[in-house]
LODRENFI-651230 format. One record per residue (C-alpha): residue number from 1; residue in one letter; x, z, y. Coordinates in nm, 2 decimals. Layout:
BEGIN
<NUM, 'A', <X, Z, Y>>,
...
//
This chain:
BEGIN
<1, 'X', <0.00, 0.00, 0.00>>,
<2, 'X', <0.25, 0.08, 0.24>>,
<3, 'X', <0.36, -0.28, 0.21>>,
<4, 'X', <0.01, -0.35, 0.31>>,
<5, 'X', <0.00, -0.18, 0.67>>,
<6, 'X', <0.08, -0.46, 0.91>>,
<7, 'X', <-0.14, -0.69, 0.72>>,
<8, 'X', <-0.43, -0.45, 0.73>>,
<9, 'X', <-0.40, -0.44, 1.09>>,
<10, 'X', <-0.41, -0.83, 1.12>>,
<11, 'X', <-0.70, -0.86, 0.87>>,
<12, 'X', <-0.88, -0.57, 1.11>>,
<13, 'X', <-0.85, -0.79, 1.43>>,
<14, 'X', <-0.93, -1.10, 1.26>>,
<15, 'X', <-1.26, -1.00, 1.12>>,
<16, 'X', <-1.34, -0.86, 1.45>>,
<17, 'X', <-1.23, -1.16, 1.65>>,
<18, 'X', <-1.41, -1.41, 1.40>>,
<19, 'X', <-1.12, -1.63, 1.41>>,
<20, 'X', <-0.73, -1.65, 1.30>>,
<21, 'X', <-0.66, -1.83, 1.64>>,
<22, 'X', <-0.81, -1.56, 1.87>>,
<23, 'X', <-0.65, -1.32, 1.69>>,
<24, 'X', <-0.33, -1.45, 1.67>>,
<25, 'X', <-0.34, -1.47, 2.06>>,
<26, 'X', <-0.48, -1.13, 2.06>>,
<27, 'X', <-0.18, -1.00, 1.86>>,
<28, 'X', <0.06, -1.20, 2.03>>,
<29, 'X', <0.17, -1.38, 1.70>>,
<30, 'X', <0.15, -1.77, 1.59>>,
<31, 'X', <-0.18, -1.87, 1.42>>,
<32, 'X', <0.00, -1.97, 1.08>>,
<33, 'X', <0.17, -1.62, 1.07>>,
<34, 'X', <-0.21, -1.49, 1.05>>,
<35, 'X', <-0.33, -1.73, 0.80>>,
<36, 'X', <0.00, -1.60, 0.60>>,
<37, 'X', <-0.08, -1.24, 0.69>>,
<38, 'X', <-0.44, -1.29, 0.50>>,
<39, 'X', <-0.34, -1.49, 0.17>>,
<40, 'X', <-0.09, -1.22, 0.12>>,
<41, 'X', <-0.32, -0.96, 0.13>>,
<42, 'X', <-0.59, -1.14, -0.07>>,
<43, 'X', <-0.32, -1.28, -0.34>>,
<44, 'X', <-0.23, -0.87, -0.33>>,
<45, 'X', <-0.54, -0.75, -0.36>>,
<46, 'X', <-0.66, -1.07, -0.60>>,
<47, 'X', <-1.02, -1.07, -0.39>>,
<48, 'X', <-1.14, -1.34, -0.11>>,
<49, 'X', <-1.16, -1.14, 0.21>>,
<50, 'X', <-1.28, -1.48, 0.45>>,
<51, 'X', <-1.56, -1.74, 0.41>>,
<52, 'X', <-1.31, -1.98, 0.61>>,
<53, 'X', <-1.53, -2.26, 0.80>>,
<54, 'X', <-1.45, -2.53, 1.11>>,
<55, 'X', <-1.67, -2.24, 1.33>>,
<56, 'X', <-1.43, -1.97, 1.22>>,
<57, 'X', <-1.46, -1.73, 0.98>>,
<58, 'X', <-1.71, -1.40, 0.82>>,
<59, 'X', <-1.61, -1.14, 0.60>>,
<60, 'X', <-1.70, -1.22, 0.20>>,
<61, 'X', <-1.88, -0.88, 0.05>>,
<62, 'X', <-1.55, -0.78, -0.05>>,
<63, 'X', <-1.39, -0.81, 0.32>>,
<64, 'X', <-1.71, -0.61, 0.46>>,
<65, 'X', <-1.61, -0.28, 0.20>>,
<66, 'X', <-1.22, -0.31, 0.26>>,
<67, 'X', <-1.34, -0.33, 0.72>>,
<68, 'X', <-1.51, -0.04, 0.66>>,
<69, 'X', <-1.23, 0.14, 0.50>>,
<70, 'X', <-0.92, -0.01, 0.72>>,
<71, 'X', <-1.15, 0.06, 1.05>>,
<72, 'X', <-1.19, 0.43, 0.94>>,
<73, 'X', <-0.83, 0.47, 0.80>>,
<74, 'X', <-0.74, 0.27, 1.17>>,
<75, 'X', <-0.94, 0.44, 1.38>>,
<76, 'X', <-0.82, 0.80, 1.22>>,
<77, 'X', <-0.49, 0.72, 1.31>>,
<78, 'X', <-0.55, 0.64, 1.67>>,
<79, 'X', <-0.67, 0.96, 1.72>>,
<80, 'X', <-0.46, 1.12, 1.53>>,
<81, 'X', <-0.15, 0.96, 1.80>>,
<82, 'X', <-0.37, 1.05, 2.09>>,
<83, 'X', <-0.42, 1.41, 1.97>>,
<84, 'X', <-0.03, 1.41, 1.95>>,
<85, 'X', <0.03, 1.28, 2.32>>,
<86, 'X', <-0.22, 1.56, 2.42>>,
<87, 'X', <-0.02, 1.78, 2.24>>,
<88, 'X', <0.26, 1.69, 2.43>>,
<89, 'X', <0.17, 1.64, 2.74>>,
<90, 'X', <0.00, 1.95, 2.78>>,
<91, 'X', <0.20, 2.10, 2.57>>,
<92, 'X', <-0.07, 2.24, 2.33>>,
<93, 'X', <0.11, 2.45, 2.05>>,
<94, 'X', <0.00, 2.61, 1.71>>,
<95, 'X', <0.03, 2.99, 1.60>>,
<96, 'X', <-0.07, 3.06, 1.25>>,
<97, 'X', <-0.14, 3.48, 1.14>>,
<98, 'X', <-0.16, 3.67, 0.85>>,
<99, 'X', <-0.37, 3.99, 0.85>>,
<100, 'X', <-0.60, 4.19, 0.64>>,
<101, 'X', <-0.96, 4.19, 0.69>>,
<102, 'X', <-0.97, 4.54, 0.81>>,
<103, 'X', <-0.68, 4.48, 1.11>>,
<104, 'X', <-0.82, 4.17, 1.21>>,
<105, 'X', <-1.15, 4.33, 1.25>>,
<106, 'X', <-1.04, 4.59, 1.41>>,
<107, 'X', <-0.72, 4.55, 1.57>>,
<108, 'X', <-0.68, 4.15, 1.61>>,
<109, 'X', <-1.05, 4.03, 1.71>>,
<110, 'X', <-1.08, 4.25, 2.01>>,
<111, 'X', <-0.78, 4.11, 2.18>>,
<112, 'X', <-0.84, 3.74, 2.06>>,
<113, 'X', <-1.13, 3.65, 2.27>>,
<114, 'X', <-0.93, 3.68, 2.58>>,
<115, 'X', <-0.59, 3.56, 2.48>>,
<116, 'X', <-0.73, 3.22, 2.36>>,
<117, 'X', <-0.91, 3.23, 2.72>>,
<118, 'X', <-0.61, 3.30, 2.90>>,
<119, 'X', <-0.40, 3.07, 2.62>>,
<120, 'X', <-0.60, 2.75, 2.57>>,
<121, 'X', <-0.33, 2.55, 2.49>>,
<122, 'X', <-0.25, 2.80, 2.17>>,
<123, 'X', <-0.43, 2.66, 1.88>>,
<124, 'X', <-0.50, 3.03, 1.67>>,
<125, 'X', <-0.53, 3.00, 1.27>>,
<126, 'X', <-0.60, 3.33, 1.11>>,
<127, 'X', <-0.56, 3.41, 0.71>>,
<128, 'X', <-0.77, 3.73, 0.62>>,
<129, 'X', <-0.56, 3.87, 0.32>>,
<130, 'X', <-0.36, 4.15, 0.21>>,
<131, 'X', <-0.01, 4.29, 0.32>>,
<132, 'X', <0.13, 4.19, 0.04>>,
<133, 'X', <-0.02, 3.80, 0.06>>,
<134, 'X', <0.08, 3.82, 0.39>>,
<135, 'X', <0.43, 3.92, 0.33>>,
<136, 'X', <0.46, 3.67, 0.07>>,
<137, 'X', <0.31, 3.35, 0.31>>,
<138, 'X', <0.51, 3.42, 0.53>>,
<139, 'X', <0.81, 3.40, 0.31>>,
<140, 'X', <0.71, 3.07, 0.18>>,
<141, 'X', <0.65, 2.94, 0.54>>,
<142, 'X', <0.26, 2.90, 0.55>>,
<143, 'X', <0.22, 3.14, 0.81>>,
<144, 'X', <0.43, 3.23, 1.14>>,
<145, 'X', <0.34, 3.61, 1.18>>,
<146, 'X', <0.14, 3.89, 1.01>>,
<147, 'X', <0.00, 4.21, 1.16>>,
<148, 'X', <0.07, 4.43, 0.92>>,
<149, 'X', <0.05, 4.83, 0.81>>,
<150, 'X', <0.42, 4.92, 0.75>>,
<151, 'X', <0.50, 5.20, 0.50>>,
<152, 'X', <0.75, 5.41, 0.59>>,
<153, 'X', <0.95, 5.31, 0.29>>,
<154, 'X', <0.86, 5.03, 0.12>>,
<155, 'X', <1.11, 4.71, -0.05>>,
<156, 'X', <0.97, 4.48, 0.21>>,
<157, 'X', <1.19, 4.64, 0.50>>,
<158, 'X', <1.46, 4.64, 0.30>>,
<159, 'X', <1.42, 4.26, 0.24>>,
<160, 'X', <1.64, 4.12, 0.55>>,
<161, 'X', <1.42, 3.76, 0.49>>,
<162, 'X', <1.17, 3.98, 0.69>>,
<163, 'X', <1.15, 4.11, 1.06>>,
<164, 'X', <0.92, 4.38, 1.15>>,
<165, 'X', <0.86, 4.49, 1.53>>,
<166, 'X', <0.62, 4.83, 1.53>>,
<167, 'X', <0.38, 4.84, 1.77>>,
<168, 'X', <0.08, 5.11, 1.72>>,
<169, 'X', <0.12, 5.46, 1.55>>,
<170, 'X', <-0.16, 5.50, 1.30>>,
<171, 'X', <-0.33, 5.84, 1.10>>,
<172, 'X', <-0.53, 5.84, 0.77>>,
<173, 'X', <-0.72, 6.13, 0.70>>,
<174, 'X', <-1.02, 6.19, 0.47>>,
<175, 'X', <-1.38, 6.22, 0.63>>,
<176, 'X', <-1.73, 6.26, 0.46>>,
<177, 'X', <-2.08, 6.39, 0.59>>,
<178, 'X', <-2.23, 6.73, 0.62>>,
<179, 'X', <-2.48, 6.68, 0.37>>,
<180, 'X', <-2.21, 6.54, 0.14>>,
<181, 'X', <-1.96, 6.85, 0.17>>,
<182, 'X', <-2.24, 7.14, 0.20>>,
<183, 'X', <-2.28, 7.17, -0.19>>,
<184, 'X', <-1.91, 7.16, -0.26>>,
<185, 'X', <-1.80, 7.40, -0.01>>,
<186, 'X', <-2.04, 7.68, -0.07>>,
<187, 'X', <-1.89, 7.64, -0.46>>,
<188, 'X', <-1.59, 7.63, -0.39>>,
<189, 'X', <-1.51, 7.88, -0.06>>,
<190, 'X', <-1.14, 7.90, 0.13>>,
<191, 'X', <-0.91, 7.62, 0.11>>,
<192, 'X', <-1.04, 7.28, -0.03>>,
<193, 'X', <-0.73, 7.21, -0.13>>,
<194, 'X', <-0.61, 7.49, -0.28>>,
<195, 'X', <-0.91, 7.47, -0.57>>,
<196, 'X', <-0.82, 7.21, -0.86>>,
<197, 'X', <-1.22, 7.20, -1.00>>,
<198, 'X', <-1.28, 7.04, -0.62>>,
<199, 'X', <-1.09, 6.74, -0.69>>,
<200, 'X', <-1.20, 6.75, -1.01>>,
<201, 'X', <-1.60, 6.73, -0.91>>,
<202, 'X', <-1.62, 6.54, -0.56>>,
<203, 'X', <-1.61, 6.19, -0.58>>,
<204, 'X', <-1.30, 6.02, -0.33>>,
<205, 'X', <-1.38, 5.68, -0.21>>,
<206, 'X', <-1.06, 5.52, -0.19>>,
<207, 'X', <-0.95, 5.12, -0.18>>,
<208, 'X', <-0.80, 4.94, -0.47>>,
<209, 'X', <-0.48, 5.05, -0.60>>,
<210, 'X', <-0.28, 4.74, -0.45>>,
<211, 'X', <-0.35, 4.76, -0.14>>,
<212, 'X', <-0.12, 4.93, 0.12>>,
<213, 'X', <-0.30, 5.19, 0.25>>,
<214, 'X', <-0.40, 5.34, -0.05>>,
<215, 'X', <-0.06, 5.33, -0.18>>,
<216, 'X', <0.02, 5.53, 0.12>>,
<217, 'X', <-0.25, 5.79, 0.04>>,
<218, 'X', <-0.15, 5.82, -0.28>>,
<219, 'X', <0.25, 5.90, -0.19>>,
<220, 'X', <0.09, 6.19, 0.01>>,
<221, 'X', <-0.12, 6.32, -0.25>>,
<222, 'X', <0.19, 6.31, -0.47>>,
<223, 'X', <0.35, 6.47, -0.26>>,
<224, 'X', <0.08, 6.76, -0.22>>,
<225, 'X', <0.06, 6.79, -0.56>>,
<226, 'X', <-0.33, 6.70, -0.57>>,
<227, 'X', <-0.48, 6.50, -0.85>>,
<228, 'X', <-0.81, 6.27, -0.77>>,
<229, 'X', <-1.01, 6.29, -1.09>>,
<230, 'X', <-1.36, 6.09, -0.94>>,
<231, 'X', <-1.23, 5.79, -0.78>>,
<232, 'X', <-1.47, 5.48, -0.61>>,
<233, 'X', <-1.26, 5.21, -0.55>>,
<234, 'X', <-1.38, 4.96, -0.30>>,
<235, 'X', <-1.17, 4.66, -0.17>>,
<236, 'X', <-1.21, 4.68, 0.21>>,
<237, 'X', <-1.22, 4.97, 0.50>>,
<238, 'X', <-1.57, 4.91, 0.63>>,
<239, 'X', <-1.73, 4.96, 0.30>>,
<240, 'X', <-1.50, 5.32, 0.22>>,
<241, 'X', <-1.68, 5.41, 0.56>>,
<242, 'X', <-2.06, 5.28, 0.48>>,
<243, 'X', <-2.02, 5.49, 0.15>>,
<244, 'X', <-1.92, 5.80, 0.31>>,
<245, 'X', <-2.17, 5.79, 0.58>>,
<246, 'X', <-2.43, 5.68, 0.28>>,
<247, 'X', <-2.29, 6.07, 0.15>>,
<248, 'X', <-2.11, 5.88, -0.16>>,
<249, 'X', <-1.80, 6.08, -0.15>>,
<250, 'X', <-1.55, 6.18, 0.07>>,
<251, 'X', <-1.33, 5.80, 0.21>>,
<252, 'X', <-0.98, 5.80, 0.28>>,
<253, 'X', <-0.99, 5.55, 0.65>>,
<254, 'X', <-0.80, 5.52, 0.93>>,
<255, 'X', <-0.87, 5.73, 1.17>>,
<256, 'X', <-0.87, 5.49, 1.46>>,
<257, 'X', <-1.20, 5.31, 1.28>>,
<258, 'X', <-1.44, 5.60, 1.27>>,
<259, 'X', <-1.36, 5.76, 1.62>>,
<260, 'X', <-1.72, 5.69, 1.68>>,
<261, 'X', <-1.81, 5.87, 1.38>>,
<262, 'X', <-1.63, 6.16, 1.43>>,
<263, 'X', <-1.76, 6.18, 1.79>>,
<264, 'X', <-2.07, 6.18, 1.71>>,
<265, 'X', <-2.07, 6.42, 1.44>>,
<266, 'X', <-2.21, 6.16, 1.18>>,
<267, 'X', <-1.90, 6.22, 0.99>>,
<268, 'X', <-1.65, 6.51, 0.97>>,
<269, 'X', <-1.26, 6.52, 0.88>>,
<270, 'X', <-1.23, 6.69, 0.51>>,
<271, 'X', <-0.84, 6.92, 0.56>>,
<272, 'X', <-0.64, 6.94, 0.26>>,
<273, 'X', <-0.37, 7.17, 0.41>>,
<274, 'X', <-0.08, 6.91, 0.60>>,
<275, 'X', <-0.19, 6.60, 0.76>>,
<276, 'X', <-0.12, 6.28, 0.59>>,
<277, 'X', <0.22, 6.18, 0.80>>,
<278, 'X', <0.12, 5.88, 1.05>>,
<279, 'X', <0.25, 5.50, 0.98>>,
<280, 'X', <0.30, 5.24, 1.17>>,
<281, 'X', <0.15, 4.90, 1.19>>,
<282, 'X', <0.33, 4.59, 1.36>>,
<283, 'X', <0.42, 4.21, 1.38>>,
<284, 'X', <0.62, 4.06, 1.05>>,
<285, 'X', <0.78, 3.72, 1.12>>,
<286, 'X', <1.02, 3.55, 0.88>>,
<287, 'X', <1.39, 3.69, 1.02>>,
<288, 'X', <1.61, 3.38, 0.97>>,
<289, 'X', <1.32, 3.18, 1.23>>,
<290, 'X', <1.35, 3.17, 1.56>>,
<291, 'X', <1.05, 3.29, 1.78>>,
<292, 'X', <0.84, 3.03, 1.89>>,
<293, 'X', <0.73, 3.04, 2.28>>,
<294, 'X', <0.35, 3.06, 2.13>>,
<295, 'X', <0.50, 3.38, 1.95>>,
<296, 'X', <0.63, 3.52, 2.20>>,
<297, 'X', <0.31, 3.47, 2.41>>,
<298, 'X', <0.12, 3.64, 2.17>>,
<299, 'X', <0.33, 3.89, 2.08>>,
<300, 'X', <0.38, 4.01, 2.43>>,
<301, 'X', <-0.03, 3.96, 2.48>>,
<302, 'X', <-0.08, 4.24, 2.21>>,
<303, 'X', <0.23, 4.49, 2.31>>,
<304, 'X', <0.04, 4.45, 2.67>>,
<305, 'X', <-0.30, 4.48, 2.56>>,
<306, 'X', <-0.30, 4.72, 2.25>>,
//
């Protein structure tokens, strides 16, 4: 096919001119290099494109389904060259970014509606998925940046194919509703934490096992020597808060997400003796690739912004 280019373009204009002379002209080529053009491509593709007459010529059936291919493939292209000189002449850019569902709701769609208003010329592509998909994109090169959680001590900061820049300190803690934590604490009076049977009869609404905040929750239950026997796992944030203010257990969110909730008393924080220690989140980018200026933009945007 790619053999075929040129002569598609000289079989477009000559079924749109109606005639090899015109076209010729039109193309600023002899009228036996178009007659050449065409039996190439018919002896190529073994069809009769032409009815060929002393008045000119009309497309056979088999010319009208190849025009209505080459003018779609042609007219793709011209737009496709026209987007590009847009591109640069305005110097339109592209910024791809990797986040979780629960920091893009959160975090990144608050501060998008104005950036792309104040950025027009940014093209934004986001991929919802988790840390670890992220990570792994941007690895590969599929992405430019992720806004990510960042454990405190985790293999991907010690992989130097990687660049993290913190931005926003975060807290996990444990909430769940009156109703929910009325029964259990007139059972089991004094420190929560300090009574194995409690965490072996509430239910602890917690996401899956892979993703990173749960694997940070986890480290600090390790580390406080508590066992979760009644575990609901859910896959995203929102839900973990739906089923504790539905009084399904007690969640395991970001503290950040339910301010509203704690506020207004709907929900309640559940103690376990020390605080789970606060994390970070920030901006990943592959290390060994320059920033882009749309990076840049961005990432000073959201330092400003945040």
């Amino acid at each position: 096919m790619e053999q075929n280019l040129n002569l598609y373009q000289i079989f477009y204009e000559v079924a749109g001119c109606r005639n090899f002379s015109v076209a010729a002209r039109k193309m600023y080529i002899s009228q036996p290099a178009v007659s050449k053009a065409i039996s190439r491509l018919e002896e190529s593709l073994s069809v009769t494109l032409f009815h060929r007459s002393s008045r000119g010529v009309t497309l056979t059936r088999e010319g009208e389904l190849l025009y209505a291919h080459v003018e779609q493939a042609l007219s793709a292209l011209q737009s496709g060259e026209e987007l590009l000189k847009a591109t640069v002449s305005l110097k339109i850019s592209h910024l791809s970014i990797g986040v979780s569902t629960t920091l893009c709701k959160y975090m990144l769609l608050p501060l998008l509606k104005t950036f792309i208003a104040e950025n027009p010329h940014i093209k934004i592509t986001i991929s919802c998925q988790s840390t670890f998909d992220t990570i792994e994109a941007l690895q590969n090169g599929s992405i430019d940046i992720g806004l990510v959680g960042i454990p405190s001590d985790d293999a991907f900061q010690r992989n130097n194919l990687v660049t993290y820049l913190p931005l926003k300190t975060i807290g996990d803690l444990f909430v769940a509703t009156d109703a929910y934590l009325a029964p259990l604490s007139h059972k089991f009076k004094g420190e929560l934490q300090e009574k194995e049977a409690f965490f072996g009869e509430a239910s602890f609404i917690m996401l899956n096992s892979e993703n990173i905040s749960r694997k940070y929750a986890d480290a600090f239950l390790i580390s406080q020597q508590i066992k979760l026997q009644n575990i609901i796992e859910v896959n995203h944030m929102d839900l973990s808060i739906e089923f504790a203010k539905a009084g399904l257990g007690i969640a395991c969110v970001i503290e950040d997400f339910v301010k509203k909730e704690l506020e207004d008393g709907t929900l309640r924080e559940v103690k376990f003796g020390h605080k789970i220690p606060r994390r970070q989140i920030g901006f990943a980018y592959p290390s060994k690739t320059p920033l882009t200026e749309s990076m840049k933009t961005f990432i000073q945007y959201y330092q400003t912004n945040l």
